[in-house]
N, C-alpha and C positions, 0 to 999 in steps of 0.2 A: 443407304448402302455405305459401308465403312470404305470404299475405295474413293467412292464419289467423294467422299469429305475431305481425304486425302490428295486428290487432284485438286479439288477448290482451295484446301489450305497452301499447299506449295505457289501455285497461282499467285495468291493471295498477295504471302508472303515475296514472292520473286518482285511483284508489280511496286511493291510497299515501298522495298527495299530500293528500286528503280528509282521511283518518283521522287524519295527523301536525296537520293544520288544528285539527282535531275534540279533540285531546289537548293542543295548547300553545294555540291560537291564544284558540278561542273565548268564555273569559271572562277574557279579557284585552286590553288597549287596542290600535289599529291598529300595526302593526310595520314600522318604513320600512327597505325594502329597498333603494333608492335614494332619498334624501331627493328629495322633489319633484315624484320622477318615478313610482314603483311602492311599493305597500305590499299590506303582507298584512292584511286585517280578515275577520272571520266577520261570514259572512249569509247566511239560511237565505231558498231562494228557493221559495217555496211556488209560482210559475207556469211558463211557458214559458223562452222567453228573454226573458231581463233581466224578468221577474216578468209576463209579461202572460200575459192567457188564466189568470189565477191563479184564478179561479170556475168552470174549465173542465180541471183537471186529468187526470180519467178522457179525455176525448175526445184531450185530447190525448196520453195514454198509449196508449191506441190506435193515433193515426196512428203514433205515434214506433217503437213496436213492427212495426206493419206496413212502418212504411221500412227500419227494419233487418232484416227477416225478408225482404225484398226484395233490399236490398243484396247481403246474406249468400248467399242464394239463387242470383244472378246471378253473384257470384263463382265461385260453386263450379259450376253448370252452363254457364256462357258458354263457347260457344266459337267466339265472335268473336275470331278471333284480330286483327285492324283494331284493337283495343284498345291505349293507348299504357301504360306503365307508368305513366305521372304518373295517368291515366283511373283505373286500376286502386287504385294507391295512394291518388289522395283519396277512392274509394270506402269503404276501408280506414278511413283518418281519419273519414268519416262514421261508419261502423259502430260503432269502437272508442268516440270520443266520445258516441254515441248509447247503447250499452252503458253507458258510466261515469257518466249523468247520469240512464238508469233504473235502474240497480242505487240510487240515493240514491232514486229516487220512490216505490220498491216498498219498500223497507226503512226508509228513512225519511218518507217521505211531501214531501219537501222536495229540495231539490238544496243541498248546500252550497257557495257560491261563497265567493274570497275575497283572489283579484287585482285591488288595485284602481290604474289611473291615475291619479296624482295632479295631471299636468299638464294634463289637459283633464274636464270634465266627463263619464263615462262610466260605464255598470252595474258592479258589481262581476261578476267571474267567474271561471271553475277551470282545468284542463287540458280536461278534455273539451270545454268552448266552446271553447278553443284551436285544440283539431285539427278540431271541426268548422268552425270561420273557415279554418284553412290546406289543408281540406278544400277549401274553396269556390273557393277561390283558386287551387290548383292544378288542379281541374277547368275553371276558364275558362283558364287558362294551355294545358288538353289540348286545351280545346273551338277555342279560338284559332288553335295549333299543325295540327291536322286540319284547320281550314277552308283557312288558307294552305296547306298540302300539296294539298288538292284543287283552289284554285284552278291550283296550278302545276302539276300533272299534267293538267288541260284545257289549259292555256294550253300547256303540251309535246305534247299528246298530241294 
């Protein structure tokens, strides 16, 4: 199943990126990848996103596991075919990203983030926050996409 590969690649990739973090980065000072604009620093994010809900780790391990076991679930039994591939695919990026930031909460009890923008005030963060953001994003680009389609099939039909 082309989703499945897609949840194991992000994965993959989130865990790769983690661990290379984890072996050069961590005690050693921020690392500018583009001066100004992005750097690499370790920070161990013991909460949700961007640290909150940080007193409230187990619940929100819960929900996180329930959303992906939902996700995951939908993929494999839907068969909505009305589903657009972007639909499907930012499901994919939720899962995979969701997968790469609890494999860090169950194993390490933290999330390791460690992208940071240097040009605006913003949390540090990893791959997995990545695809889950470009997750969100193409799901409203689907959600979008479907409405304007349904308005024009009324307005034709």
């Amino acid at each position: 199943m082309f989703e499945t590969f897609i949840i194991i690649l992000i994965t993959i990739f989130d865990q790769l990126t983690k661990y290379l973090v984890n072996i050069h980065i961590k005690d050693s000072a921020a690392i500018q990848v583009i001066p100004g604009f992005i750097s690499f620093r370790y920070h161990e994010n013991k909460g949700a996103a961007w640290g909150m809900l940080a007193d409230q780790r187990w619940v929100f391990m819960v929900i996180s596991t329930i959303a992906i076991i939902a996700i995951i679930t939908y993929l494999i039994f839907s068969k909505n075919k009305n589903d657009s591939k972007i639909f499907r695919i930012s499901l994919c990026f939720f899962a995979g990203g969701g997968i790469g930031n609890m494999i860090d909460r169950v194993v390490l009890g933290y999330v390791i983030d460690f992208l940071r923008f240097d040009f605006i005030v913003f949390p540090i963060f990893n791959v997995a926050d990545s695809f889950i953001t470009i997750g969100a994003a193409l799901m409203i680009v689907s959600l979008i996409n479907d409405f304007i389609s349904e308005l024009r099939s009324k307005h034709n039909g």
